[in-house]
C-alpha positions as CSV (number, residue, x, y, z in Angstrom):
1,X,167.5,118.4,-49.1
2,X,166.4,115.4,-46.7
3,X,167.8,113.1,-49.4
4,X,165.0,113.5,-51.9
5,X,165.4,112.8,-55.5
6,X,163.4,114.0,-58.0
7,X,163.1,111.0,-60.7
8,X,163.4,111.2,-64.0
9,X,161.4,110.4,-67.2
10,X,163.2,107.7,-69.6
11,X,162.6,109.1,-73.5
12,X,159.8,107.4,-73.8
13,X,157.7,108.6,-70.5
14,X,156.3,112.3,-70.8
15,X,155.2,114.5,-67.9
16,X,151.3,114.7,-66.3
17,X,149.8,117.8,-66.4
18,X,146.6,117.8,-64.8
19,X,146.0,114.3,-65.1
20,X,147.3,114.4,-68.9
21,X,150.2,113.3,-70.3
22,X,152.2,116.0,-72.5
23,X,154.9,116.3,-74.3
24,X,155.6,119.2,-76.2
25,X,152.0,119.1,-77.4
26,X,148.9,116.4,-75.3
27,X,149.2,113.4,-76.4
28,X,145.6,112.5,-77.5
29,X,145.9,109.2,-78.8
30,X,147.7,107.7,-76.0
31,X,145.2,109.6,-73.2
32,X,142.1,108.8,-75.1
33,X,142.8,105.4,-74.7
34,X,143.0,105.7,-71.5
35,X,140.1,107.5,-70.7
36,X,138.2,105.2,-72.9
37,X,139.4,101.9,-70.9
38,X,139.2,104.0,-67.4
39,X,135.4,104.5,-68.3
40,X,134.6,100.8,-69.4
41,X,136.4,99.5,-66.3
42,X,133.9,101.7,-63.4
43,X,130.9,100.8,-66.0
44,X,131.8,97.0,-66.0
45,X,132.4,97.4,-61.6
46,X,128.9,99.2,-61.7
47,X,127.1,97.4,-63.7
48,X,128.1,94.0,-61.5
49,X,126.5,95.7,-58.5
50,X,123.7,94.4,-56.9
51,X,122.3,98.5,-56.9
52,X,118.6,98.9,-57.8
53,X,117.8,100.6,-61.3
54,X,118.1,104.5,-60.3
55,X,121.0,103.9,-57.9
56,X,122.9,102.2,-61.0
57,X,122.3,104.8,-63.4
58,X,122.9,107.5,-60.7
59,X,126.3,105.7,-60.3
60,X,127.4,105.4,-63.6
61,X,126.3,108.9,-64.1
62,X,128.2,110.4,-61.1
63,X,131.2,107.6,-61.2
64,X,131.9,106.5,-64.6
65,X,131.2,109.1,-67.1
66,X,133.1,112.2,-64.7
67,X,136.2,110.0,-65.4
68,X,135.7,110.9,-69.2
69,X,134.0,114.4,-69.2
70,X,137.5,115.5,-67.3
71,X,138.7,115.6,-70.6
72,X,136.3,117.3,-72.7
73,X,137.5,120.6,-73.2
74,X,140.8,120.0,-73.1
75,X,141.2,116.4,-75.5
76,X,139.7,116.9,-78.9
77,X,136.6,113.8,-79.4
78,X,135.2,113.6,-82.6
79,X,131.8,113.1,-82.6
80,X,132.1,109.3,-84.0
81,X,134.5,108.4,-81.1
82,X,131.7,109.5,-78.1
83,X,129.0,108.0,-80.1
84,X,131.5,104.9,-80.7
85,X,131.6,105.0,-76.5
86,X,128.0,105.7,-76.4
87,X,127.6,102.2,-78.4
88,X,129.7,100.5,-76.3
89,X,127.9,101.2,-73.0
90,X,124.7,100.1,-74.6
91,X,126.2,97.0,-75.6
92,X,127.5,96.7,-71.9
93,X,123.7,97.3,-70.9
94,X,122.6,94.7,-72.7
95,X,125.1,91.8,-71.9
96,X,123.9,92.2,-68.2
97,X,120.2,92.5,-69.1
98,X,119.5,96.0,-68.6
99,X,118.4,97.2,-71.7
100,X,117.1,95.3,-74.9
101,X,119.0,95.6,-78.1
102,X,115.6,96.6,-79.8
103,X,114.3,98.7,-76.8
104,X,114.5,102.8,-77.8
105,X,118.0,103.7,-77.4
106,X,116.8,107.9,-77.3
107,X,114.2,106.9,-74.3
108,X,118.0,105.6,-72.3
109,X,119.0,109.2,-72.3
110,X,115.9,111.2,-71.3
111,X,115.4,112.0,-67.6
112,X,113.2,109.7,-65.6
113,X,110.8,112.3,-64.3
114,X,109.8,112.6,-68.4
115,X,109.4,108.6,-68.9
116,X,113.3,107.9,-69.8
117,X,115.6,106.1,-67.6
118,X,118.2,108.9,-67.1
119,X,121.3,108.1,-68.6
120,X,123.9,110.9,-69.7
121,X,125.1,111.1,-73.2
122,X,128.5,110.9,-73.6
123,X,127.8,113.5,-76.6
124,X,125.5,115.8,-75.5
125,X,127.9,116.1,-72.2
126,X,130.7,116.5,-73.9
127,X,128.9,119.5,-76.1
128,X,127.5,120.8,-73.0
129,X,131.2,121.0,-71.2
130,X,132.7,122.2,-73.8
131,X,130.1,125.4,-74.3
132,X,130.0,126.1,-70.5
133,X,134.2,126.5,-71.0
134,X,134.2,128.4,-73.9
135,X,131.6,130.8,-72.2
136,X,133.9,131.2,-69.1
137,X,136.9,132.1,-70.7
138,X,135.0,134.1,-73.2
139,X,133.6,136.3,-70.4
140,X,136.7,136.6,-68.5
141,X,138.1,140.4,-69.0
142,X,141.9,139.3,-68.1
143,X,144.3,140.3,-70.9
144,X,145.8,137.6,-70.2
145,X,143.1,134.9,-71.0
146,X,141.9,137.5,-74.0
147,X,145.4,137.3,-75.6
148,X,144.8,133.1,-75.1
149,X,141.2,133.6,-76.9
150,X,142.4,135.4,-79.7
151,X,145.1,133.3,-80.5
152,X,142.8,129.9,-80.2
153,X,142.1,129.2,-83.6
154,X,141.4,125.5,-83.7
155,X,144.4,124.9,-81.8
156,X,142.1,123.4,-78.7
157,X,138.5,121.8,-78.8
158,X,137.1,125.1,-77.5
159,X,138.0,126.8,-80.6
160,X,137.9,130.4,-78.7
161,X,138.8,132.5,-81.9
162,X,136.3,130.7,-83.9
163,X,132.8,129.2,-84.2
164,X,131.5,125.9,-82.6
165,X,129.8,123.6,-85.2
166,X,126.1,123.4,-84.0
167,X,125.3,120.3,-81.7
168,X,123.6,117.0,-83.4
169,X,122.3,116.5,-80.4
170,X,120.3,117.1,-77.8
171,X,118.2,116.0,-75.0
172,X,114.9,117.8,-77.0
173,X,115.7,116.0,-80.1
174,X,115.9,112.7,-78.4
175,X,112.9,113.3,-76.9
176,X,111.0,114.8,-79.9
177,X,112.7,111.3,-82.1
178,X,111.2,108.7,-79.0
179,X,108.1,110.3,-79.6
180,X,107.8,110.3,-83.1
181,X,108.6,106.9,-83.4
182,X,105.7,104.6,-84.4
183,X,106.2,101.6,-81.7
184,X,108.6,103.2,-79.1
185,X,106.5,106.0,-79.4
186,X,102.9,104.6,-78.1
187,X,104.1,104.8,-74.6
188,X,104.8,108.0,-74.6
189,X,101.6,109.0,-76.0
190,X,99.6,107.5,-74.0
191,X,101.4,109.1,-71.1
192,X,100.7,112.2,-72.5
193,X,96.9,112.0,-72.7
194,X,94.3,113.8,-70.5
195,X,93.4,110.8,-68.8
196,X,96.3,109.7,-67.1
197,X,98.5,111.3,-64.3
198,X,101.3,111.6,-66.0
199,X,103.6,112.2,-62.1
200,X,102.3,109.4,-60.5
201,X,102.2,107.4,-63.7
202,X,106.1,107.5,-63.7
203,X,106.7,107.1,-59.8
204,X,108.1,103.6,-60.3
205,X,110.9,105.6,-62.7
206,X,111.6,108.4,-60.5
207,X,111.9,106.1,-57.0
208,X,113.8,103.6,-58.8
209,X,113.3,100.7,-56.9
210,X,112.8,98.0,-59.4
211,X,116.2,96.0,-60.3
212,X,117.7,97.5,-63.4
213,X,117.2,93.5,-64.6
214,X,113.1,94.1,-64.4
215,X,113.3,97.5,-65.2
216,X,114.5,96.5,-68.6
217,X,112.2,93.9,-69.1
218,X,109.5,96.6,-68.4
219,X,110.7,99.2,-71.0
220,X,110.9,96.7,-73.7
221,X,107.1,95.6,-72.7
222,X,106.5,99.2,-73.2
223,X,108.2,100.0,-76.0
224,X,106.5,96.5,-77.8
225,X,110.3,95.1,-78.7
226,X,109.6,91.9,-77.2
227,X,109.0,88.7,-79.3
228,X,105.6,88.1,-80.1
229,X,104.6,86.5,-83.2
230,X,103.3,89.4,-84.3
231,X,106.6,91.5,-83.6
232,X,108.1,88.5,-85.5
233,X,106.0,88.7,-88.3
234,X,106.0,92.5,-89.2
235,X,109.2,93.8,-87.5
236,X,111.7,91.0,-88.1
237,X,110.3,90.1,-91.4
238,X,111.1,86.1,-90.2
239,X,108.6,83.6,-91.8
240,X,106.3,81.6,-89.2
241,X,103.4,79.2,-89.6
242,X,101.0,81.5,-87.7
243,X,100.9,85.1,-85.9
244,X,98.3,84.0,-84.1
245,X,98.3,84.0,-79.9
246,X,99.9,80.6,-79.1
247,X,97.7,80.0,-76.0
248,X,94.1,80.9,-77.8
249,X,94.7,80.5,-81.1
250,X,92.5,83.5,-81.9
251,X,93.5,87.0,-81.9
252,X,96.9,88.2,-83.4
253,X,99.6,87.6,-80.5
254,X,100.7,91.5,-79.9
255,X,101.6,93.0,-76.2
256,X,98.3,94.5,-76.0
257,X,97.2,90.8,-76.2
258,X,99.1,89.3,-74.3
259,X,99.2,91.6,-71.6
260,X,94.7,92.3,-71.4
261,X,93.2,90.7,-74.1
262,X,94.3,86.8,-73.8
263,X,91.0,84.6,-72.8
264,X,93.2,81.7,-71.3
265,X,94.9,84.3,-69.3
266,X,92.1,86.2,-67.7
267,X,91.0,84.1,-65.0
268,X,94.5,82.7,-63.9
269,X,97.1,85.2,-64.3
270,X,94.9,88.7,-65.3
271,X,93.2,87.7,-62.3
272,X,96.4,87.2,-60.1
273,X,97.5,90.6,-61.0
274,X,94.0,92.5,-60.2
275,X,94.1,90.5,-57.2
276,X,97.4,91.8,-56.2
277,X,96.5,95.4,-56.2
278,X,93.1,94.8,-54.2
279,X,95.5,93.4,-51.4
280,X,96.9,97.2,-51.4
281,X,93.9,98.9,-50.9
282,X,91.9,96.4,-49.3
283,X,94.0,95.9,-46.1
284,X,94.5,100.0,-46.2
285,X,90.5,100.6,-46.0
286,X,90.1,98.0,-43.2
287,X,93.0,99.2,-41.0
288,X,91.6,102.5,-41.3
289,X,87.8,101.5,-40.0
290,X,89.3,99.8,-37.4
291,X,88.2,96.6,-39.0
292,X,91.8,94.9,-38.5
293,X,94.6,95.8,-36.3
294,X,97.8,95.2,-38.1
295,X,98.8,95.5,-41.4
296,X,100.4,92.3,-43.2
297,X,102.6,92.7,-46.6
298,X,100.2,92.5,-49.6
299,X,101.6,89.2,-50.6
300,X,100.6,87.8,-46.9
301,X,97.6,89.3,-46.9
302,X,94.2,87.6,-47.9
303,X,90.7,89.2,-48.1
304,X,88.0,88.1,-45.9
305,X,84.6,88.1,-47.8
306,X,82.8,90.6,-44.5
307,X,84.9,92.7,-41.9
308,X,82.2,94.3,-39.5
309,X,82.1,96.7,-36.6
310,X,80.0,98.9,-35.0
311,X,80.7,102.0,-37.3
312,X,81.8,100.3,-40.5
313,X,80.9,97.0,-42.8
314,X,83.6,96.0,-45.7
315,X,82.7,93.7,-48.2
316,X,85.1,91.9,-50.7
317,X,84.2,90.5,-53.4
318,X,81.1,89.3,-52.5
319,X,77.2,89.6,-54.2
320,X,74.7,92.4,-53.3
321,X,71.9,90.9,-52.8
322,X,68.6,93.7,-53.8
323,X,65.6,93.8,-53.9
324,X,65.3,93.4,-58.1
325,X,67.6,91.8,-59.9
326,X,70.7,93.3,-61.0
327,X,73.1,92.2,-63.6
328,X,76.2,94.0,-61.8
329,X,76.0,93.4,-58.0
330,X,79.4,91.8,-57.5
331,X,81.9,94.6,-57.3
332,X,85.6,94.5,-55.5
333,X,85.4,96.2,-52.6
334,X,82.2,98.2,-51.1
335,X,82.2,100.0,-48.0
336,X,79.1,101.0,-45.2
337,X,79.8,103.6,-42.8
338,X,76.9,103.0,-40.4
339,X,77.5,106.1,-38.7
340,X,77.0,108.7,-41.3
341,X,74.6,106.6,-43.7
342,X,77.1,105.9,-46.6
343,X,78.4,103.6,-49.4
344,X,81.2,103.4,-51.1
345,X,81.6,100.8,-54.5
346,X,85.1,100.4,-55.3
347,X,85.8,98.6,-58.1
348,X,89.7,98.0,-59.5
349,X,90.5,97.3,-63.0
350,X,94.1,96.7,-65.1
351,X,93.3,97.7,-68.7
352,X,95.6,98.7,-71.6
353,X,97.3,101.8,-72.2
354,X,94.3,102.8,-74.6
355,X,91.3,101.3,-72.8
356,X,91.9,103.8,-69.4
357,X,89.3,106.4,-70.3
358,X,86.8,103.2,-71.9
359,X,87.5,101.2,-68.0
360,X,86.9,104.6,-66.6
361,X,83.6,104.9,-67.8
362,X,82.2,101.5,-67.9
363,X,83.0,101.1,-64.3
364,X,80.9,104.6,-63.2
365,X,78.3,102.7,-65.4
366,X,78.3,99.5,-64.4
367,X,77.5,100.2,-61.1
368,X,75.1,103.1,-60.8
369,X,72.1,100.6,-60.4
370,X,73.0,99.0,-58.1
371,X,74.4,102.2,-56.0
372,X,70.7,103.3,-56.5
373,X,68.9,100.3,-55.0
374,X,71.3,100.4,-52.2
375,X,70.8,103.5,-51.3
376,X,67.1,103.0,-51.7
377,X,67.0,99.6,-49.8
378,X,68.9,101.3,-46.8
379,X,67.5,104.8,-46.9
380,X,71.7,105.9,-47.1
381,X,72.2,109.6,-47.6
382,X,74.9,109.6,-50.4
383,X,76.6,106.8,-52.4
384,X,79.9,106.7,-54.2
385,X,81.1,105.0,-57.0
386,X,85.2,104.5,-56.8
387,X,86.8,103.3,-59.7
388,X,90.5,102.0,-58.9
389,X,92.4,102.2,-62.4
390,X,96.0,101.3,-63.4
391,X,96.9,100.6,-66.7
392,X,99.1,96.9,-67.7
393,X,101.8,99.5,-68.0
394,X,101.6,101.5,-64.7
395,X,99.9,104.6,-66.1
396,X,97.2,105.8,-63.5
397,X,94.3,107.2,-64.3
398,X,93.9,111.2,-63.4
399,X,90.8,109.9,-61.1
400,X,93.0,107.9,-58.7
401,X,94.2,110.2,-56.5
402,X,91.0,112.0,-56.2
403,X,89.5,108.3,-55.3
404,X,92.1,107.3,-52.8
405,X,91.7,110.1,-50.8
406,X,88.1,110.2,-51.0
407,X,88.7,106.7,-49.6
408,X,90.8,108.7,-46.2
409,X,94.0,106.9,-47.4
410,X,97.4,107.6,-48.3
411,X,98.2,108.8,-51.9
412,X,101.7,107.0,-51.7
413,X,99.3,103.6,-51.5
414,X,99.3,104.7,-55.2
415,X,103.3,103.5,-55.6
416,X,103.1,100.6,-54.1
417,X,99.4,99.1,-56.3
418,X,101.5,100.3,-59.3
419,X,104.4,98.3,-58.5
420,X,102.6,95.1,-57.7
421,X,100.9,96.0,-61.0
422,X,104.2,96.2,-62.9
423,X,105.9,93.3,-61.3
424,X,103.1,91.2,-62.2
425,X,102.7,92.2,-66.1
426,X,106.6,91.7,-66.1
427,X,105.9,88.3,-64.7
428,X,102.8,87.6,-67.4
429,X,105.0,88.4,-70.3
430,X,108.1,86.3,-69.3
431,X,105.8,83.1,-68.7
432,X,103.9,83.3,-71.6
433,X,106.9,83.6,-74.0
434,X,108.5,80.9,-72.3
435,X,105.4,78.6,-72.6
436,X,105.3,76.2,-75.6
């Protein structure tokens, strides 16, 4: 009828069934290799995106891998062929500059709200599908689909008749191994601890707005897989002539080091990146006294030593000058509301993951004198002492929130310190390694 043809298949063509090909049985060779180069091809076209590091693994997660899990449950993979896929995705990551070969391959695959970057495992998705089918068709009442059930013995990957072989796998156990893991695992530990706030620590992860490039760079930071002498040394087993720090010659050259501890580093590019967070709240506090009237991007913006109205005085980074003498009268930021008799010493410091509770205290210390002759010099009714704390990794001390809105201003100010925090640590690593 209307001069249609129906074509046929030569002997060595076989029909489509749902998107597979079939002949008198699937052939699951022929359609696993397709499926395996189908999936390659959208992660290469992905990964060659200008996206930024949450948009690329949301796309790969909701582009590239459906093309494959369409066949779980139907196709029979063997464990060793998704891990096999799972290697080869990695590999891909790495080429571009996504993810370092020794960063923790478990942290790719946890979600980014618990400190991983989110990736789906082709293996735990695959056992996932196929238990969600067999638990459909096992519930179904149909004689029809019972009558299927109880004739599936083995015959299909959902093995209706029979037993499933316990996952290896899951997204617990990776977590549980990243953890337990005695240099990928310090991050995570530290994030876990009483003093840090553990949500806002990982806002960079969850907003994803870092390029998957830097985002990389920053996990392997974290997870201590970059090549310091000391990695080197013990991790590599390689020979050198020294482990120690290549610019002081002093301590052993770890992250930790590199990153807070370096003496030739503090008052260049430690300095830089302190400075680069005060911009954040600096500009925030005098737009909200009224002391400036528009707001410039941090990197445009520099600090004036005294902002003064009639309500409010802002000091930056300027000496206190008392009555006695005091050994700590030069703090960041400190604020006089003239109106209701106040002071407010805000002080912001970048320490390492394991010195945030140490900074916390030292800076609630450090100042108290000179909060006291203040208030006595000026007959104020209350001082506060506000310490500003994010760690070289981006971990925030719990007290930071509480501190910024003390201060009247917005917690998601929080975001963007942490991000000038991490892009400038990122930027510290990459020039010392590349210095002679």
């Amino acid at each position: 009828m209307d001069d249609i043809t129906i074509p046929g298949l030569s002997p060595q063509e076989s029909y489509k069934y749902l998107g597979v090909q079939q002949a008198l049985d699937i052939k699951t060779t022929e359609m696993k290799g397709v499926f395996r180069e189908k999936f390659l091809t959208r992660l290469r076209k992905v990964l060659q995106s200008k996206l930024n590091s949450k948009a690329m693994f949301n796309a790969i997660n909701i582009w590239a891998i459906p093309c494959i899990e369409y066949s779980f449950g139907v196709i029979k993979w063997s464990t060793s062929d998704l891990q096999d896929l799972d290697r080869k995705a990695r590999a891909l990551l790495t080429r571009h500059g996504i993810h370092h070969p020794h960063a923790s391959v478990n942290r790719l695959y946890i979600p980014r709200h618990e400190g991983g970057r989110g990736l789906k495992n082709l293996e735990i998705v695959h056992n996932n599908t196929v238990s969600n089918m067999r638990d459909y068709l096992l519930s179904k009442r149909s004689p029809f689909i019972q009558a299927i059930c109880q004739e599936d013995e083995n015959l299909s990957p959902l093995n209706l008749a029979g037993q499933l072989d316990p996952p290896r796998s899951t997204l617990e156990q990776l977590s549980q191994e990243w953890r337990g893991k005695a240099l990928h695992g310090r991050y995570p530990g530290s994030l876990g601890k009483s003093e840090i706030n553990k949500r806002e620590s990982l806002t960079y992860l969850r907003a994803g707005y870092l390029f998957p490039e830097t985002e990389g760079r920053m996990v392997a930071i974290q997870d201590q897989v970059i090549p310091t002498r000391s990695y080197i040394e013990n991790m590599t087993g390689r020979n050198i002539p020294t482990d120690k720090c290549r610019k002081c010659l002093q301590a052993t050259e770890s992250v930790q080091h590199i990153t807070s501890s370096c003496p030739i580093l503090a008052p260049t590019d430690y300095t830089q990146r302190h400075n680069a967070m005060a911009r954040v709240y600096h500009p925030a506090i005098a737009k909200r006294c009224g002391l400036i009237r528009n707001l410039k991007k941090p990197f445009e913006y520099h600090p004036i030593g005294v902002l003064e109205n009639d309500n409010f005085k802002l000091y930056w980074d300027t000496f206190i000058h008392t009555d006695r003498p005091i050994k700590h009268n030069r703090p960041d930021i400190m604020l006089f509301n003239k109106k209701e008799r106040t002071v407010e010493i805000v002080d912001i410091t970048i320490p390492a993951d394991d010195n945030v509770y140490k900074a916390y205290v030292e800076k609630t210390t450090k100042y108290h004198d000179l909060a006291f002759e203040v208030k006595t010099i000026y007959n104020l009714k209350s001082t506060a002492i506000l310490p500003l704390i994010i760690s070289t990794n981006g971990l925030v001390e719990k007290h930071l929130v509480e501190n910024t809105v003390k201060l009247k201003l917005d917690v998601d100010l929080i975001s963007t310190a942490q991000r000038k925090v991490i892009l400038a640590n990122v930027r510290i690593v990459r020039k010392f390694l590349t210095s002679i």
